[in-house]
N, C-alpha and C positions, 0 to 999 in steps of 0.2 A: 511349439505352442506356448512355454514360459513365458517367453517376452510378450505375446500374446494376452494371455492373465494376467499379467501382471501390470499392463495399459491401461486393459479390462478392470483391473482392481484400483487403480486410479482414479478412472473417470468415476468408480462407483465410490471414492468416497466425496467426492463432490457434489454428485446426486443423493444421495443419503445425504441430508444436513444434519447439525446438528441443532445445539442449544440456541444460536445465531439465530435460526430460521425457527424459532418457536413463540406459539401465542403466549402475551405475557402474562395473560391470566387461565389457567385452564377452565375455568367455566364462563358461559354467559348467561345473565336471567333473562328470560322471557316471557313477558304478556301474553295470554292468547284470548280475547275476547272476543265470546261468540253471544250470538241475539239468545238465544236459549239458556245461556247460566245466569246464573246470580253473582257469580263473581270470577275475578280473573283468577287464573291459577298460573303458578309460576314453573318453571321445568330448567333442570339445570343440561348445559349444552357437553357437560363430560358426561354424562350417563355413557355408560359401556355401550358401543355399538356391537364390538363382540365380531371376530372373525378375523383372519386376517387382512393387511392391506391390500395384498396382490388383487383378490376377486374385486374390492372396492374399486380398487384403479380402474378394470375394467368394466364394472357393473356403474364407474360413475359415467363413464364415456359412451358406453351403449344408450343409459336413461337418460345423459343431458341430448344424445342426440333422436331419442324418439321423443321428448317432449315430456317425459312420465315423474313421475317420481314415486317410491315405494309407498307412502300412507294411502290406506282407501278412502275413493273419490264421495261417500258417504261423511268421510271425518271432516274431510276438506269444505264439506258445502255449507255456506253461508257465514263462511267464520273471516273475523276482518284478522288482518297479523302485523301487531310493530315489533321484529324482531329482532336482527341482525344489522340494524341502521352503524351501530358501533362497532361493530367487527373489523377487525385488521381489511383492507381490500376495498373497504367502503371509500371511495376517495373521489373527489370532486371530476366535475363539474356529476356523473350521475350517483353518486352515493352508491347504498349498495343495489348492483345488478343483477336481476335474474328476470330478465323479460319473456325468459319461459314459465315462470313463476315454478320453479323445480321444490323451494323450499318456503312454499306461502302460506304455505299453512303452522308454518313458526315449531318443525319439525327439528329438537336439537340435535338427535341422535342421526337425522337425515343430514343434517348441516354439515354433521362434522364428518359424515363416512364423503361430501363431494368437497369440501375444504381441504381433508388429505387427500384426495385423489386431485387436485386442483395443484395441489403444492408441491406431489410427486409428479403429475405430467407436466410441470413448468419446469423442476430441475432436469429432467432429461430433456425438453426442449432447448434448454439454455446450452446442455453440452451437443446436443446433434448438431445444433447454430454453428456452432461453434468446429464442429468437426465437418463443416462444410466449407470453412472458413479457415481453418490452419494448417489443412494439407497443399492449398492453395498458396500460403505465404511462405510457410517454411518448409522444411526439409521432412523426410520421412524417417520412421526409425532404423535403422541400419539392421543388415542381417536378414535373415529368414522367419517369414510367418510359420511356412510347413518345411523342415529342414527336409523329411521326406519325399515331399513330392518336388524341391526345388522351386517352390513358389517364395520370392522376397516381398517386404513391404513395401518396397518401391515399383514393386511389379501388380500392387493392388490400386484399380483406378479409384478416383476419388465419386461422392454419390453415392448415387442407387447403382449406379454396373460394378461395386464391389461385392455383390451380392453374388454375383455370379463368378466371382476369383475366387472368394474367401472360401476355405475346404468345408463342405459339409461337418467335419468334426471340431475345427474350429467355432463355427457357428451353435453348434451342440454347446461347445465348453462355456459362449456366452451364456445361454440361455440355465445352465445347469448353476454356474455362478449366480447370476441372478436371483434365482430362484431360493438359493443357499442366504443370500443375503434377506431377501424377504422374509422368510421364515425363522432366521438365526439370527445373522448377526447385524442385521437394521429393521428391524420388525417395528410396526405401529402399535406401541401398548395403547389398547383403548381407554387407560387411567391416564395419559398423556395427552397434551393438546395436541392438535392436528400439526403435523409435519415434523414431530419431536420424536425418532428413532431411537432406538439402543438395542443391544445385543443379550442374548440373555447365554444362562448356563449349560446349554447341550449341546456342547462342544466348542465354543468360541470362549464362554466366560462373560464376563458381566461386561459389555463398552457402553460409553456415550461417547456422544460426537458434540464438540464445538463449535466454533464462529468456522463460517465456509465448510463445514463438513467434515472437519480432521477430527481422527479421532481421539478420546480421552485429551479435550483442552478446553477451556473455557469459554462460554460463550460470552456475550454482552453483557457489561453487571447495569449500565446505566440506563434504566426503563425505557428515556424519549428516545435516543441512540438505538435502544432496542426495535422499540416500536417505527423508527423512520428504517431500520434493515428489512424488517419481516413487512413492512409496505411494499418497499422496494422489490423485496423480489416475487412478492406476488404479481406487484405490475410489470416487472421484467419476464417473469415466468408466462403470462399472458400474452407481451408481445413475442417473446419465443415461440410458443403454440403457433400464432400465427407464421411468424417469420419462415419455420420453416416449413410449415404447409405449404408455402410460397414457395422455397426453394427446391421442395420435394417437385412438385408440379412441375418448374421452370427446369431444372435436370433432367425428368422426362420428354416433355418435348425439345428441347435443342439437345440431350444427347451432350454437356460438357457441362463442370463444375467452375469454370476458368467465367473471365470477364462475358464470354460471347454467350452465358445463360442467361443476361440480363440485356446486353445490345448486339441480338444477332446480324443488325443489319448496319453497312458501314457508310452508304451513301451520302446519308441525311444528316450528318452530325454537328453541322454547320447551322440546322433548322433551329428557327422559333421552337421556343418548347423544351431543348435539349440541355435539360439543368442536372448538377449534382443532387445524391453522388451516382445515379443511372444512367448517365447521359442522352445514349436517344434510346427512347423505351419503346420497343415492338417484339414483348416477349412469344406472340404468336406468330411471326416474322410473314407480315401480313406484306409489308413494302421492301425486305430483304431482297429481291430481285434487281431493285435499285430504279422500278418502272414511276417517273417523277408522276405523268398524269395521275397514276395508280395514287401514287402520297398525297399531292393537289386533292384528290376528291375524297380522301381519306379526314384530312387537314381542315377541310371543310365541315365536313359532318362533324366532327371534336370539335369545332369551335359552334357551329350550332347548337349542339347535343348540350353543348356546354354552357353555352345561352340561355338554352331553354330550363338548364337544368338552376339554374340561380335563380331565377326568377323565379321558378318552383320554388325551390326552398324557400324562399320572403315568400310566397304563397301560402307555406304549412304555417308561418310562425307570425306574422301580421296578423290576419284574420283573428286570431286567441285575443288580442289587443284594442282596433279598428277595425269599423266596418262603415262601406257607404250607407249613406241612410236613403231613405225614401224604397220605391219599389223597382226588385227585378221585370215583375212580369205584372203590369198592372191590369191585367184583363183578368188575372186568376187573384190577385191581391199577394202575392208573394214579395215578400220585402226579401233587400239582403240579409237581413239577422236572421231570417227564417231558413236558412241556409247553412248547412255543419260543414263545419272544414275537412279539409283532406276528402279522401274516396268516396265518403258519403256523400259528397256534394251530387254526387254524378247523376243518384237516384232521384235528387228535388230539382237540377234544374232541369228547364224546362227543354224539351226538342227542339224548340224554336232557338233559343240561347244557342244549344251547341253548335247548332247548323250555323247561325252568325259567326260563332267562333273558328269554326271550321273555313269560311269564305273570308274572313278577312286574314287568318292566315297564309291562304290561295295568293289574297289579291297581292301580298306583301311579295308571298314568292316569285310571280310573275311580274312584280312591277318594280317598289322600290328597294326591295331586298334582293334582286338576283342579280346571281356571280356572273359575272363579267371572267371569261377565261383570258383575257388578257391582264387581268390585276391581282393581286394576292391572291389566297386563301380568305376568306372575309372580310376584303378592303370590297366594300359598294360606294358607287361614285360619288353617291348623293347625300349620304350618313357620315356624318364627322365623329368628332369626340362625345366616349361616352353614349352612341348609337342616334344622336342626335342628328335628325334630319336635315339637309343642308346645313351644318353646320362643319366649321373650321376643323380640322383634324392638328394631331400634336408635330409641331414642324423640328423638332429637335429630334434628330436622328437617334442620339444616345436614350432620349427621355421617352423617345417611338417606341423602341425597343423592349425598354423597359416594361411599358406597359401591356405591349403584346403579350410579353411573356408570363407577367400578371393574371391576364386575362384569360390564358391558358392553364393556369396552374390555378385560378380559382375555379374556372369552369370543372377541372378536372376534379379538383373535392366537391364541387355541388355536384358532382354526377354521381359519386359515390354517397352522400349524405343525402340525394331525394330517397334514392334506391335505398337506403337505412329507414327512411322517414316512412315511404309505402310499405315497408315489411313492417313495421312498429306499428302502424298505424294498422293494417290491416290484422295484427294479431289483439290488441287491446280496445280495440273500435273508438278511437279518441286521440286527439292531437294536442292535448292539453300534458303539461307535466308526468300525470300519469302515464303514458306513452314511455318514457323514459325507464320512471318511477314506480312499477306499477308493485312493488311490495311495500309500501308505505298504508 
């Protein structure tokens, strides 16, 4: 188990950063103005939060995912907060995020126990990504994991099914390391800004960590340089979290860490749609049978879905801007301004409206909108370019192509950006900036 520890002991000074990954200021001031004071009172964001980082790590990950956050909901109530706008992480187009409103109540000592926990599950992020990813390309280490039981490193599968090779006692040795490291020798001193580790004197001795995590070396001396790293890898650290939720998921169902967890299916590679670097994506291996009508009515629906889902979206974000004038429903006096965008629409307009809406989508389905099983996936005879009725469709074979695959690849972000928009919108009750923005 040496070589073991000592891989172990690698990736953990990677995850442990050092001075590289630190804010460049340790405190931040903050306003908190509420209808009740007389005046602002300011609060510095390094007050000791006091404990170690291990519970944080996980006490931040249980309370971002029930919604909660430690201050009582008594402190919270009525109080406006501009806090955090300038913090590391705050980065365009949404500024800073917390559409849970976890820290809106302009909590410093709260801020900084979910910023280190935020900073510490992005570096392990970044290395699991990554150890999904380089047992794939290269080579494994040579020799034996358990000399005893004759288990090699090349005899451990890559994934989640190494879980079930790796020895019971090996798995301990992680977890005991770890654990050593949190408490000794990469501890979060709470006089330290978030994600700034060192070692202290019971037993290890006094370390700091530098630029990338090595220890006892220099971090960044030049502030902007500084400040464009520690952005960076919070926004890398972010999409790591995700990335490998993804890959966590996709290893489970297809059961392989190789190219076939992302294109189990080999038929259709040839299809519309099949761009880098995923080529044909059907990670639930819905069409893997290789059954073409099965893809045909599959291929359909996506480009519908995908249809409908654009025009949603210019749905949520027009209306904030333009609106028809005159009335919806002139027997009740209802104008369109008198109408809220998004979800709430549903409750003012009127039953007559929807039933309209509902019948003229019918009428489209059965008349000038339906598929023809002899033509495409969403070629209709009488719809040209651009959905335009009876009109000319694009006769450039190459420039066809193009736009198909366009029209696939945007459908498929408006599908996933309405479904963003309805959860936004359904948690902040508004479609306006706030939506987005909602701790400003």
């Amino acid at each position: 188990m040496a070589k073991s520890c000592a891989a172990a002991a690698g990736l953990a000074a990677a995850i442990y950063g050092g001075s590289a990954f630190l804010t460049p200021s340790g405190t931040s001031q903050i306003t908190v103005e509420a209808p009740c004071a007389t005046q602002s009172r300011s609060l510095r964001a390094a007050s000791s939060p006091g404990g170690s980082s291990a519970p944080v790590a996980i006490a931040g990950a249980l309370l971002a995912a029930a919604g909660l956050t430690a201050a009582p909901r008594a402190a919270r109530r009525g109080v406006q907060v501009k806090a955090f706008e300038t913090e590391l992480g705050a980065q365009a187009p949404l500024g800073f995020f917390d559409p849970a409103g976890l820290v809106k109540d302009g909590d410093a000592n709260l801020f900084y126990k979910y910023r280190s926990a935020e900073i510490k599950h992005g570096r392990v992020a970044m290395i699991a990504a990554m150890g999904y990813i380089a047992p794939e390309a290269g080579p494994k280490f040579p020799g034996y994991l358990s000399p005893t039981l004759g288990v090699k490193f090349s005899d451990i599968p890559n994934g989640i099914a190494a879980l079930n090779k790796v020895p019971v006692v090996g798995i301990a040795q992680y977890f005991i390391f770890t654990g050593m490291l949190e408490l000794y020798a990469a501890k979060q001193n709470p006089n330290d800004p978030p994600g700034k580790l060192s070692g202290n004197d019971e037993g290890f001795g006094p370390v700091t960590y530098g630029r990338l995590g090595i220890p006892k070396t220099a971090g960044i001396s030049d502030p902007a340089a500084k400040a464009r790293s520690l952005n960076s890898e919070l926004a890398n650290g972010r999409l790591a979290m995700v990335a490998v939720i993804g890959m966590i998921f996709q290893n489970g169902i297809t059961g392989t860490t190789g190219a076939e967890m992302w294109t189990p299916a080999g038929a259709f590679e040839s299809e519309l749609g099949v761009q880098a670097p995923l080529g044909f994506f059907d990670p639930l291996g819905f069409v893997k049978n290789g059954d073409e009508l099965n893809f045909k009515r599959r291929r359909q629906e996506e480009l519908k879905n995908g249809r409908v889902a654009m025009w949603a979206t210019l749905g949520y974000i027009i209306p904030e801007y333009v609106r028809f004038p005159g009335f919806c429903d002139p027997s009740s006096g209802l104008k369109f301004t008198d109408i809220p965008n998004g979800i709430a629409a549903m409750s003012k307009l009127p039953l007559a409206g929807g039933l309209q809406i509902f019948l003229f989508i019918g009428h489209l389905e059965i008349g000038l909108l339906k598929q023809d099983g002899k033509r495409a996936p969403g070629d209709f005879e009488n719809v040209g370019y651009l959905g335009i009725p009876y009109a000319e469709g694009i006769q450039d074979p190459e420039a066809r192509k193009r736009s198909l695959n366009s029209e696939l690849a945007n459908g498929r972000l408006a599908m996933l950006a309405i479904a963003g928009m309805i959860v936004q919108n359904g948690i902040f009750g508004t479609t306006a900036p706030q939506m987005w923005l909602p701790a400003q």
